[in-house]
ZAMARGU-4260 file (C-alpha; in steps of 0.2 Angstrom, whole numbers, plus 5000, padded with zeros to 4 digits):
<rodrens>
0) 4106/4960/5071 | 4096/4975/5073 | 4093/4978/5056 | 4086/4960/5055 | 4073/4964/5067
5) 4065/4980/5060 | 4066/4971/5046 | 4055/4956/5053 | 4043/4968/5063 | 4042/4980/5049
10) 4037/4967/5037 | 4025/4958/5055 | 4016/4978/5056 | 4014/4978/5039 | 4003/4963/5038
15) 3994/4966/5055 | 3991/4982/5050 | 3981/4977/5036 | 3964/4980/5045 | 3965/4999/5046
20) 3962/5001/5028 | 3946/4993/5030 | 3943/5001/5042 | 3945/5017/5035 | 3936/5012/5020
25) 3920/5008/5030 | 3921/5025/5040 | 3922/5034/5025 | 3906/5026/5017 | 3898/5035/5031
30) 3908/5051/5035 | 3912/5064/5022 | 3927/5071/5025 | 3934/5074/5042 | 3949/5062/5037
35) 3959/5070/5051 | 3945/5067/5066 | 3945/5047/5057 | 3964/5048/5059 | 3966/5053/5075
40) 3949/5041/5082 | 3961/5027/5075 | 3976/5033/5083 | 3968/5035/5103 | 3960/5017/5099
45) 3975/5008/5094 | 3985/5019/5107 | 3973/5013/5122 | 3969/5032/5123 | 3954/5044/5126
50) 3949/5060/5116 | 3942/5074/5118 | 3935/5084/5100 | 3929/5102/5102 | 3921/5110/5087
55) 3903/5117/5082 | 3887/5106/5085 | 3885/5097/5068 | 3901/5091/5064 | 3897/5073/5062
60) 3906/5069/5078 | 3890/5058/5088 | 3892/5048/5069 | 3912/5046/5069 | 3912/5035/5085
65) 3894/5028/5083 | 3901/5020/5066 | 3917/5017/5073 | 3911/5005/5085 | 3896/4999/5071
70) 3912/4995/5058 | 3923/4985/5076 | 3904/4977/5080 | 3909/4985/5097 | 3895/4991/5110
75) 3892/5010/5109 | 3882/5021/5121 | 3880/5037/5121 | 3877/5051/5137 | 3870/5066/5133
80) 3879/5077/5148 | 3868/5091/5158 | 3866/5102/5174 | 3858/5090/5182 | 3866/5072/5178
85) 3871/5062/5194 | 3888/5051/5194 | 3877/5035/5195 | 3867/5040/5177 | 3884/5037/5171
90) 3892/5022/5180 | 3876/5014/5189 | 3868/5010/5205 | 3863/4996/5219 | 3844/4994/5216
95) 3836/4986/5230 | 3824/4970/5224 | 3810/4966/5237 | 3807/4950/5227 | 3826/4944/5230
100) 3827/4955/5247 | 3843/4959/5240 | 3855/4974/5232 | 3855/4973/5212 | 3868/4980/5199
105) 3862/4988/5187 | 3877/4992/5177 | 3877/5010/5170 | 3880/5019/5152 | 3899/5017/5155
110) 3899/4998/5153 | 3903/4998/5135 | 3916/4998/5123 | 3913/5016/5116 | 3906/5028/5124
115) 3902/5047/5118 | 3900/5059/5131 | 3891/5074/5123 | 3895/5091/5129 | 3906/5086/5143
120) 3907/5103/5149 | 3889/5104/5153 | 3890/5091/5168 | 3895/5097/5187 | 3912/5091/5192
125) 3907/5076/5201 | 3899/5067/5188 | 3915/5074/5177 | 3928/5064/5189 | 3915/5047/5188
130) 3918/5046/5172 | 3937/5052/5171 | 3939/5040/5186 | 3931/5026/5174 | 3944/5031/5162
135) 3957/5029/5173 | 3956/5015/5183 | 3947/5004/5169 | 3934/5001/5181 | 3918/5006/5192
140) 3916/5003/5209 | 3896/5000/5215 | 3893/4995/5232 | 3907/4985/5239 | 3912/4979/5222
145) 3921/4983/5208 | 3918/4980/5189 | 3931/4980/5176 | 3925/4989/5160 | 3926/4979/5142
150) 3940/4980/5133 | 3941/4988/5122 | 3937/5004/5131 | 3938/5021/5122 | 3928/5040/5128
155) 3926/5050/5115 | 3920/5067/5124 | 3916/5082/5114 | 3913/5102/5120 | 3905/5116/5110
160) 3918/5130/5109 | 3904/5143/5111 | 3891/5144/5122 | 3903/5144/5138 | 3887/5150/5152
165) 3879/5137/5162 | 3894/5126/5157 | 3909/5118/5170 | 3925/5117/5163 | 3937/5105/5166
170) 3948/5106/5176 | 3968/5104/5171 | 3971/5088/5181 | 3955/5080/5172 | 3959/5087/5157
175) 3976/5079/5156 | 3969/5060/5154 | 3963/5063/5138 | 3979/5057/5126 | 3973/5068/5111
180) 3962/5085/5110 | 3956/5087/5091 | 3948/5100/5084 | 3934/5099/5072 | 3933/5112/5058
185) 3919/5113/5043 | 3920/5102/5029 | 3924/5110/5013 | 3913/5116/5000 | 3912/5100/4990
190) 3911/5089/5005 | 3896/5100/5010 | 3888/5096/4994 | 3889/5078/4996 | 3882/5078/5013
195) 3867/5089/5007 | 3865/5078/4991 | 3863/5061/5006 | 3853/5069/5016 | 3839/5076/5003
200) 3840/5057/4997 | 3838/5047/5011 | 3847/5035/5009 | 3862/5032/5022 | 3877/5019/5018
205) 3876/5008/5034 | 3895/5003/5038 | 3899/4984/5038 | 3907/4974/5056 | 3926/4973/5048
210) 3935/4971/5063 | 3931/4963/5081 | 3933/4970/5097 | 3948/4956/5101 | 3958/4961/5086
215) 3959/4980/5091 | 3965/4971/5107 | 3980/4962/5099 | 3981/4975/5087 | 3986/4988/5104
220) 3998/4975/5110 | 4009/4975/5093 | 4005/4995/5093 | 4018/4993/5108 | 4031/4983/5099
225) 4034/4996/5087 | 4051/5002/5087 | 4058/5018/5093 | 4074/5023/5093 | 4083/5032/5108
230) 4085/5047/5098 | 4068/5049/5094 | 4064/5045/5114 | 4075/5061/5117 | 4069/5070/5107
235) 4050/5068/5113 | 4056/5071/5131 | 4066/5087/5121 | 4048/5094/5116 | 4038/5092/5131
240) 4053/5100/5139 | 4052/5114/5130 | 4036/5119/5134 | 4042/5118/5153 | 4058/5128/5153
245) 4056/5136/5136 | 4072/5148/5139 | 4082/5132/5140 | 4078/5129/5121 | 4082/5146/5116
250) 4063/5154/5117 | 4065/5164/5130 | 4049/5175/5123 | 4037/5162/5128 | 4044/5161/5147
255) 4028/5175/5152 | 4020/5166/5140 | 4016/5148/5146 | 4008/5146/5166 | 4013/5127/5165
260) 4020/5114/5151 | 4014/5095/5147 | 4017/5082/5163 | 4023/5068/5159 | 4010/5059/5154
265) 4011/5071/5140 | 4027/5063/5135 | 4019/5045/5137 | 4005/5051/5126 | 4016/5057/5113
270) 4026/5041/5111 | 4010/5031/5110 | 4001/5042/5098 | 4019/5041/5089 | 4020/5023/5086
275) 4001/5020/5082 | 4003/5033/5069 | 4017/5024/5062 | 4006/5009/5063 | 3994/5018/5055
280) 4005/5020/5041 | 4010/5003/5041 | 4030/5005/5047 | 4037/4995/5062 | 4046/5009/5068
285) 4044/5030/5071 | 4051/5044/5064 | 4053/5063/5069 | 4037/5063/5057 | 4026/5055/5067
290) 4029/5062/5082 | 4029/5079/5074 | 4011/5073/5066 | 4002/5070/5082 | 4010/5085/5091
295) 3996/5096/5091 | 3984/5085/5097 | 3992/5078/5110 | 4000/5096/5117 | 3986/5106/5115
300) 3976/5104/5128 | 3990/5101/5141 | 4000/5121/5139 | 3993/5133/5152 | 3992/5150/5148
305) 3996/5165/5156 | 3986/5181/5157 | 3998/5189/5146 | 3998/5177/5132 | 3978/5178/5135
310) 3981/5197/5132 | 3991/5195/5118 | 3980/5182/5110 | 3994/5171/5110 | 3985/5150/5107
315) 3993/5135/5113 | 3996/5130/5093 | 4007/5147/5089 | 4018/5141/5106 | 4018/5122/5099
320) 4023/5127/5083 | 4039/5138/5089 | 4043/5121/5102 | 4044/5111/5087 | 4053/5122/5076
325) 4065/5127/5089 | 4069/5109/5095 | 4083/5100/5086 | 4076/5085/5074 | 4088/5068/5076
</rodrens>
């Protein structure tokens, strides 16, 4: 009976997967290169999932979401974070009309379907935790009243990995709701050429609305339905353990090595990016390959280290690697 069924959702995935081809298509018109920051855009918004992309200024990460939300005909807004922002610049205020003698919402930058938050690190923690509260809760309080957000509702926030003075960095807890953490790196040589050769000529392909807003909300619910096998589930739960209790696993060298391992919302993110990357590859269940393919985005950002693996120059990607290499695929 079982069998039946993947067979039906596998073939119901397939078909209602369709869209992200198209998708991809018209991001690529616009993007050259960076398939793996597309990839992983696709996965946080079919996963119902934030993300949080460090890499040098210049990486076309302001265009990957800006055209993302252009190609879903979605509302974008962008917040350029700084010293001195307030948490109402990002979620609004209670303006006081003397015409109507009244209080007036006047709804802030957060009120759309994607929002950019540029250089997220350069914001004091209070207007950090408004918008990480946004994130969480889906909505914004303002007065007395509380608003829910559109839905679809993705942050993309970015940090510059150098230039660390004047900047606040975010703290663990805060850090954990964003599902993924991908790193940006320099196109290749070829792909350089082809972004020099559109700039000097002016012209810029504009991306085409292919999908609405309500289809990346269906699209989330059937994201859910994909089918994951209890072995797989262990073997999630196996991982994140294992950055927790790495002795357990046989890795006893990284015990001084890691200060803290995923929560589990790390687990919850992993299964989710799992299953929207099979979607993504248009399959109606997972495999360890999936789950293996979203690992290092999902992991990265939620391993402490310790002073010693500091020392050592030990990364959070070298302690991920030996996790998944150690733990036993099903």
């Amino acid at each position: 009976m079982e069998n039946v069924n993947i067979k039906e959702l596998n073939d119901r995935i397939q078909k209602e997967s369709e869209f992200v081809d198209i998708l991809s298509l018209e991001m690529g018109k616009v993007i050259v290169g960076q398939k793996h920051l597309v990839e992983n855009l696709m996965i946080a918004l079919l996963a119902d999932g934030h993300i949080l992309l460090e890499g040098m200024p210049g990486l076309a990460k302001t265009l990957a979401i800006s055209t993302l939300s252009k190609a879903i005909n979605a509302k974008f807004s962008r917040i350029q974070f700084t010293p001195d922002l307030l948490p109402a610049d990002v979620t609004g205020t209670l303006i006081y009309s003397q015409k109507k003698e009244e209080f007036e919402v006047h709804k802030g930058p957060v009120f759309a379907n994607f929002v950019l938050a540029d250089e997220i690190n350069r914001a004091p923690a209070k207007v950090q935790s408004a918008l990480l509260e946004a994130m969480q809760e889906r909505q914004v309080t303002l007065g007395d009243q509380t608003y829910p957000l559109p839905e679809p509702f993705l942050v993309m926030a970015t940090q510059n990995p150098v230039e660390q003075e004047g900047t606040y960095p975010l703290p663990e807890a805060q850090v954990d709701r964003f599902m993924l953490k991908c790193i940006v790196n320099y196109p290749g040589k070829e792909e350089e050429k082809l972004i020099v050769r559109m700039n000097n000529s002016g012209e810029f392909p504009a991306p085409n609305a292919v999908v609405s807003p309500e289809d990346i909300v269906r699209a989330r619910k059937i994201v859910r339905e994909v089918y994951m096998d209890e072995k797989i589930e262990r073997y999630i739960v196996d991982i994140v353990y294992a950055t927790r209790t790495p002795a357990e696993y046989g890795l006893k060298e990284l015990q001084g090595l890691i200060a803290f391992g995923g929560s589990p919302r790390a687990s919850i993110s992993l299964s989710l990016a799992a299953k929207a990357y099979a979607f993504i590859k248009r399959r109606g269940y997972v495999i360890p390959e999936d789950v293996r393919a979203v690992c290092y985005e999902v992991l990265r950002h939620r391993i402490g280290l310790t002073y010693e693996a500091e020392a050592e120059n030990v990364t959070t990607e070298q302690i991920i690697e030996k996790v998944i290499n150690a733990v036993i695929v099903p």
